[in-house]
LUMLUM-185641 format. One record per atom (N, C-alpha, C): x, y, z; residue in one letter. Coordinates in steps of 0.05 Angstrom, whole numbers, plus 5000, padded with zeros to 4 digits. Example, Ala and Ser with C-alpha at 12.3 -4.5 7.8 and 13.67 -1.06 7.14 Angstrom:
526448865156a/524649105156a/526449345156a/525749555142s/527349795143s/525850015157s/
This chain:
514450915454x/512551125463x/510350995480x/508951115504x/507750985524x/505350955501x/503150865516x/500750895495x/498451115503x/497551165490x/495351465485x/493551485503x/492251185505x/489651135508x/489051375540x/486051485526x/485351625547x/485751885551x/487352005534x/489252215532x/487052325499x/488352625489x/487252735475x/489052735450x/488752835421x/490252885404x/488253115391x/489553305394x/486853535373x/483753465382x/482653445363x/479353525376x/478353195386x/481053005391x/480652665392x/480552575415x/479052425432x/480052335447x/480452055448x/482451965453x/483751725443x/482451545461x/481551295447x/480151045455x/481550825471x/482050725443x/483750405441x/486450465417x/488350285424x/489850175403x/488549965383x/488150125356x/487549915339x/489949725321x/491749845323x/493949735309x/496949785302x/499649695298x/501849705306x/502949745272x/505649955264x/506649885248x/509050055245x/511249945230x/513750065223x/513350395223x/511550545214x/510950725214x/510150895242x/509450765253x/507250825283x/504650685280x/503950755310x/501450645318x/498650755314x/496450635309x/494650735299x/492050635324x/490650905332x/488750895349x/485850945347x/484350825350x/481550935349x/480651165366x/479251435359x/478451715366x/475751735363x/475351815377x/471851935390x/472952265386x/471352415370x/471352675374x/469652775392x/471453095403x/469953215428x/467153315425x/466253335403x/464253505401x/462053355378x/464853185360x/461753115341x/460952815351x/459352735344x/459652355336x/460252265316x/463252305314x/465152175295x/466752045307x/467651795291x/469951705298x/472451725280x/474551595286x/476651685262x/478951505268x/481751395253x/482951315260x/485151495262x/487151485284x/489151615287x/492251505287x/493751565269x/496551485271x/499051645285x/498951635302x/501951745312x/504851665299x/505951795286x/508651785274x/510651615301x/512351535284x/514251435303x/516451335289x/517251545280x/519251445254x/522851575262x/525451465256x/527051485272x/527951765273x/527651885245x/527852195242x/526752455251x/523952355266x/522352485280x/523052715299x/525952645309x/527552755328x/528053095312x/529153035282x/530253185273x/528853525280x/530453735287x/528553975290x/526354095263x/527653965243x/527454035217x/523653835201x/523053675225x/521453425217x/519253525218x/518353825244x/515653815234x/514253985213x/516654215200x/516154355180x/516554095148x/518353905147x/517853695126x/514253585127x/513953485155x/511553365159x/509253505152x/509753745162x/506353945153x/507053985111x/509154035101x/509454065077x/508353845059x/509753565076x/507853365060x/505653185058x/504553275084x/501853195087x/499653445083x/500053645076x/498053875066x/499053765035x/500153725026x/499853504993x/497553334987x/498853095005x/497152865018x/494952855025x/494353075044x/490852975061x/488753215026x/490653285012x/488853414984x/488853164969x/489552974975x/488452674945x/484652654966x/483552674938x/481252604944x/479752384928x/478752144936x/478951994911x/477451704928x/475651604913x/473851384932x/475951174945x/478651144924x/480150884933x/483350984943x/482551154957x/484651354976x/483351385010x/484851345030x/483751375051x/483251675056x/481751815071x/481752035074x/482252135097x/483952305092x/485252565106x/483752725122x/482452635150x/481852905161x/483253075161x/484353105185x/485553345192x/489653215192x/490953415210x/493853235213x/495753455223x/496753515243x/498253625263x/500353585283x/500853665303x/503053635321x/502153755348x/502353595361x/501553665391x/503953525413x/504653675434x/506353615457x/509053425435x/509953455414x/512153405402x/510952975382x/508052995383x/507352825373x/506452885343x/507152815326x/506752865301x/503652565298x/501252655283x/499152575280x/497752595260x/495952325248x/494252465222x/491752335231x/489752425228x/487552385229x/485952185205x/485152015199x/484251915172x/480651825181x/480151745162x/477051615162x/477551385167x/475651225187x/474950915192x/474750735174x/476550605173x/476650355143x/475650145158x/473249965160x/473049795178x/473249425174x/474049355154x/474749125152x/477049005150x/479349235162x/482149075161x/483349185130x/486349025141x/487749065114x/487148775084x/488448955067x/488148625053x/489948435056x/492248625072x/494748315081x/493148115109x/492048205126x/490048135140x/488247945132x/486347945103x/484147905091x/484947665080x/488547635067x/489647405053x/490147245075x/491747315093x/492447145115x/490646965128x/487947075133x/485346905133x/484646645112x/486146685092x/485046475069x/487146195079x/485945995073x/488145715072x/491145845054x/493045635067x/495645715051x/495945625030x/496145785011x/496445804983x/494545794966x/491845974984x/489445944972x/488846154948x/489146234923x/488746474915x/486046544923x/485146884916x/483246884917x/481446954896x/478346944899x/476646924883x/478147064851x/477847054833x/479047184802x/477347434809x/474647464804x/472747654812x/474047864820x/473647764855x/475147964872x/478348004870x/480647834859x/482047964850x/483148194828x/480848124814x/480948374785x/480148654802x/477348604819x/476348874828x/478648964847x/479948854864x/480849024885x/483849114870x/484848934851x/487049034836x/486849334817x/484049284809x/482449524790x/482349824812x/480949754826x/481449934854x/483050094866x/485750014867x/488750004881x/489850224861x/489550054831x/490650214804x/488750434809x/486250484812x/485750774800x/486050994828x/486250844852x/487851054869x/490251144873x/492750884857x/494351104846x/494051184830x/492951154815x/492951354775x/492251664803x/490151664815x/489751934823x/492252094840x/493551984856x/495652084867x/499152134846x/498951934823x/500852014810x/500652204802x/497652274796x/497352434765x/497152704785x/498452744814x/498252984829x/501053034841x/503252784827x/506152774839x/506452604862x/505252504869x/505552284902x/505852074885x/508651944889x/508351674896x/509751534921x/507151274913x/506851124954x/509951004959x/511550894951x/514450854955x/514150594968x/511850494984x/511550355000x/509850184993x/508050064977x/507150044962x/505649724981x/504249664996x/504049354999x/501449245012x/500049025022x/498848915024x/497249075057x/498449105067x/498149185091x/497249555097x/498449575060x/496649955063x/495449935045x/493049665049x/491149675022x/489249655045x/486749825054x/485249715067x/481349765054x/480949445074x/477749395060x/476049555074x/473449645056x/470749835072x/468749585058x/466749615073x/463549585068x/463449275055x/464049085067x/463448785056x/461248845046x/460348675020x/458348605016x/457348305005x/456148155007x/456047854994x/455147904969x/455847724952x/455247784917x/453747474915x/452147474902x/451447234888x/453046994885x/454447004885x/457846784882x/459646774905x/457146904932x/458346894950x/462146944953x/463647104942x/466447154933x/466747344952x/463547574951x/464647764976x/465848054949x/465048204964x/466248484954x/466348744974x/469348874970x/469449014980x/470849264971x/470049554976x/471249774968x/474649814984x/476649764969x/478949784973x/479850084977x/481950164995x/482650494998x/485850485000x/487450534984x/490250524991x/490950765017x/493350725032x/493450835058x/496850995058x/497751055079x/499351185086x/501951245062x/500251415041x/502051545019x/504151765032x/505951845032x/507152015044x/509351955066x/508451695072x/510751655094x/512751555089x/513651425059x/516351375059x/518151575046x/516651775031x/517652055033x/518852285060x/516852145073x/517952325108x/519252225120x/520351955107x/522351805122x/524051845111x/525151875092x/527651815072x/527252175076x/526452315081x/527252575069x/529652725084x/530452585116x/532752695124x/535352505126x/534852315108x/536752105106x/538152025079x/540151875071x/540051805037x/540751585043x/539651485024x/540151165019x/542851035013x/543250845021x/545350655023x/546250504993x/548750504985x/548650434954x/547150184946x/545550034974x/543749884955x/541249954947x/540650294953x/538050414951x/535150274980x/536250234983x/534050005008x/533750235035x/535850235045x/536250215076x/537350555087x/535750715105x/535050935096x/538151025121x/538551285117x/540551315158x/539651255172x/536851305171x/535451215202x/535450975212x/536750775194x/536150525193x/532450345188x/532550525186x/528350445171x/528850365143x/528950165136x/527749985104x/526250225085x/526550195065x/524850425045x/524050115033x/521250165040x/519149885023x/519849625039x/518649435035x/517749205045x/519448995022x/520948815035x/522548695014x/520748464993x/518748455007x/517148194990x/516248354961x/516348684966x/514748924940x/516249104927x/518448964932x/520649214923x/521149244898x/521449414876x/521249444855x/523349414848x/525349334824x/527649294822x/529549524820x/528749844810x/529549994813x/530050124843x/529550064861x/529850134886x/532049964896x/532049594898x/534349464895x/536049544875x/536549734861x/537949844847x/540150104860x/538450234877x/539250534883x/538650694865x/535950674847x/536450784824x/532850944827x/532651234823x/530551354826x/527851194825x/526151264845x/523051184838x/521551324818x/518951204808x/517151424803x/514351224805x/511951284787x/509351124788x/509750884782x/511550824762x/512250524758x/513150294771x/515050444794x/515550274818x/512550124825x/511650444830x/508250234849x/506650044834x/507950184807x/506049854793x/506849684794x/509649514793x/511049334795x/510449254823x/510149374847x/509049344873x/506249214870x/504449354859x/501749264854x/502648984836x/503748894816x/504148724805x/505048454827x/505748494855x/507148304862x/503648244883x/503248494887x/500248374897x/498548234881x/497548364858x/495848114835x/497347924843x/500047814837x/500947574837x/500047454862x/500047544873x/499747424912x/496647374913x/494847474895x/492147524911x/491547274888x/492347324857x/491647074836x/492846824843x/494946714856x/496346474862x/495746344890x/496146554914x/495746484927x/498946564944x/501446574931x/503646624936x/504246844923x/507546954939x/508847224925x/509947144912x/510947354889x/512447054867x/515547064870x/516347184890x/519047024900x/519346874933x/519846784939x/520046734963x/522246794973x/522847044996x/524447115004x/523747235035x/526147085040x/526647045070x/529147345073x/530647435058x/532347545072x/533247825056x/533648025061x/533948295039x/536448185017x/537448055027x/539847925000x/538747744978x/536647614989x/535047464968x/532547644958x/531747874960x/530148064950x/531648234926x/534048334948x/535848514921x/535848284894x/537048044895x/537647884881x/535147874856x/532647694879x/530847604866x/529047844837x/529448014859x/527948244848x/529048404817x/531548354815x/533048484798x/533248244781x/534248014781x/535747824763x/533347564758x/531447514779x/530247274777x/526747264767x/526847214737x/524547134726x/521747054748x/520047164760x/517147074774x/516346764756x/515346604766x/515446304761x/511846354745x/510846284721x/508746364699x/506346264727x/504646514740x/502646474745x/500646284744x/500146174718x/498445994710x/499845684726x/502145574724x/503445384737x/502145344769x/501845524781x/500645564813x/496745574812x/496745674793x/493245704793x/492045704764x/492645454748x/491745354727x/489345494714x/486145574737x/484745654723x/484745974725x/487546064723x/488246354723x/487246484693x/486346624683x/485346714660x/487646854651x/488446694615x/491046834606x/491747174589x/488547334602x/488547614606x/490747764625x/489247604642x/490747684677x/492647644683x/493847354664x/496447274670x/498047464654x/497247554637x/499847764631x/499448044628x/496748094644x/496948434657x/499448304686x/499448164703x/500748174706x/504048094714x/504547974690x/507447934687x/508148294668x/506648364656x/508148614646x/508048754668x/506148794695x/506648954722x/509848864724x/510448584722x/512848594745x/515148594722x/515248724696x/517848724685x/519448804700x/522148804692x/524648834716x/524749244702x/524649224679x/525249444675x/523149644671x/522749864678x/519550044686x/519150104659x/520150174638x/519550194608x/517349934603x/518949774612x/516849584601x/513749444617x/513849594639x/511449584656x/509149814640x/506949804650x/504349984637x/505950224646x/505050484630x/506850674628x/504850894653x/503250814653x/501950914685x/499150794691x/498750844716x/496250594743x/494250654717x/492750874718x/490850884694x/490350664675x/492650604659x/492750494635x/492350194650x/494050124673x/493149814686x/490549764693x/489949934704x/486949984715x/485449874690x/485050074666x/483749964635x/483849654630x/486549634636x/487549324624x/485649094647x/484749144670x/484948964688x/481949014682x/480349224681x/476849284672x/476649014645x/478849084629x/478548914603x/478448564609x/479748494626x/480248234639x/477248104639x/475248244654x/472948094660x/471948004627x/471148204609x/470248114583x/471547894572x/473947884578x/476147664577x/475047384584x/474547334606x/473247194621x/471947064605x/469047234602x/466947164595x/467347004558x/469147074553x/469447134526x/470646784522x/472546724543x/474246374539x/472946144550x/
């Protein structure tokens, strides 16, 4: 798709390209009338074509742009213009947190602090979208994004986390079915990111809120160590890893990991969702409990 810039979307007029993804592209908007700005995503997904895509799309983003919730991006508006399907959201301005890690030395974890808070964060924005039937399907580092740095005393840094584009692996998968390894959609578009894939999905076997915790579980791991806790290069070593292969004990990679945290989350990444927290809520609790933890050893 050519690019926007300069051109209008609804009451937007399109800036700059702020950023690229499997999903589509995302642009920065100047509104016509107010002084607002906003970010804009244009769809670009392979199903898009379908005649059937923009009555799916308005069905499940009038769901979507209703989660209202501090650690949820927000939903302006979201429509279709000249055959472009569009959502409007609020300005998140410090990047993603896959962004935020990539910045750190390799294999740096980060602060305990700030990993309890932004993991605490993540969990109670889905506890709000489960507990309304959405789950993110997609679950990863890159639709976690930071607002409002602030420096803390311990210099660690804090920031208000907002999970992002809920809905889109639902609008992807919805005119397609999955492949008997549950992964790989008709369109040929991936359902999830293979580094976050829950084992029930490498399964072919239904999602629900538990997937995303097991997803969130592979982020704690990533943000407490410093690494994902498989290393995988290729969707054959994901199906594998994800289903059959034990995560290597946290504490081994980052010794002064607190053995609270270390097993909120190894129970995130059980293989089987029974035995993960039985919803974000209840992780959320567990990960609040962590700091007293702390203080306590």
């Amino acid at each position: 798709m050519a690019s926007l810039v300069g051109g209008t979307l609804g009451a937007y007029r399109i800036e700059a390209i702020i950023g690229h993804g499997a999903t589509g592209d995302v642009y920065l908007g100047a509104h016509l009338y107010r002084a607002q700005h906003a970010a804009i995503k244009v769809l670009q997904l392979a199903n898009a074509a379908d005649p059937a895509f923009p009555t799916r799309f308005h069905a499940t983003f009038e769901r979507v742009a209703a989660l209202q919730h501090p650690h949820i991006v927000h939903i302006l508006e979201f429509g279709e213009e000249d055959s472009v399907c569009f959502i409007v959201m609020e300005p998140v301005t410090a990047g993603s947190l896959k962004m935020f890690m990539q910045q750190q030395p390799p294999g740096q974890p980060l602060p305990i602090m700030l990993t309890v808070s932004l993991g605490c964060q993540a969990a109670e924005g889905l506890a709000h979208a489960h507990a309304r039937g959405i789950v993110h399907k997609d679950f990863k580092p890159s639709n976690l994004l930071l607002d409002h740095p602030a420096m803390l005393a311990d210099d660690t840094g804090a920031y208000t986390l907002k999970v992002t584009d809920f809905g889109l692996a639902q609008l992807a998968e919805s005119s397609s079915e999955l492949t008997t390894t549950g992964v790989l959609l008709g369109s040929g578009l991936m359902l999830g990111s293979p580094t976050y894939m829950p084992p029930e999905l490498c399964r072919g076997r239904p999602l629900d809120a538990r997937s995303d915790i097991y997803a969130l579980g592979v982020v704690l791991y990533e943000m407490a160590t410093g690494y994902p806790p498989f290393h995988i290069t290729s969707l054959r070593d994901a199906l594998h890893m994800h289903v059959f292969t034990p995560p290597p004990m946290p504490h081994l990679l980052n010794p002064e990991l607190p053995t609270a945290l270390e097993e909120v989350i190894l129970r995130c990444l059980a293989k089987r969702p029974e035995d993960r927290f039985d919803t974000a809520g209840e992780l959320a609790g567990a990960l609040r409990v962590v700091i007293p933890a702390m203080g306590a050893s």
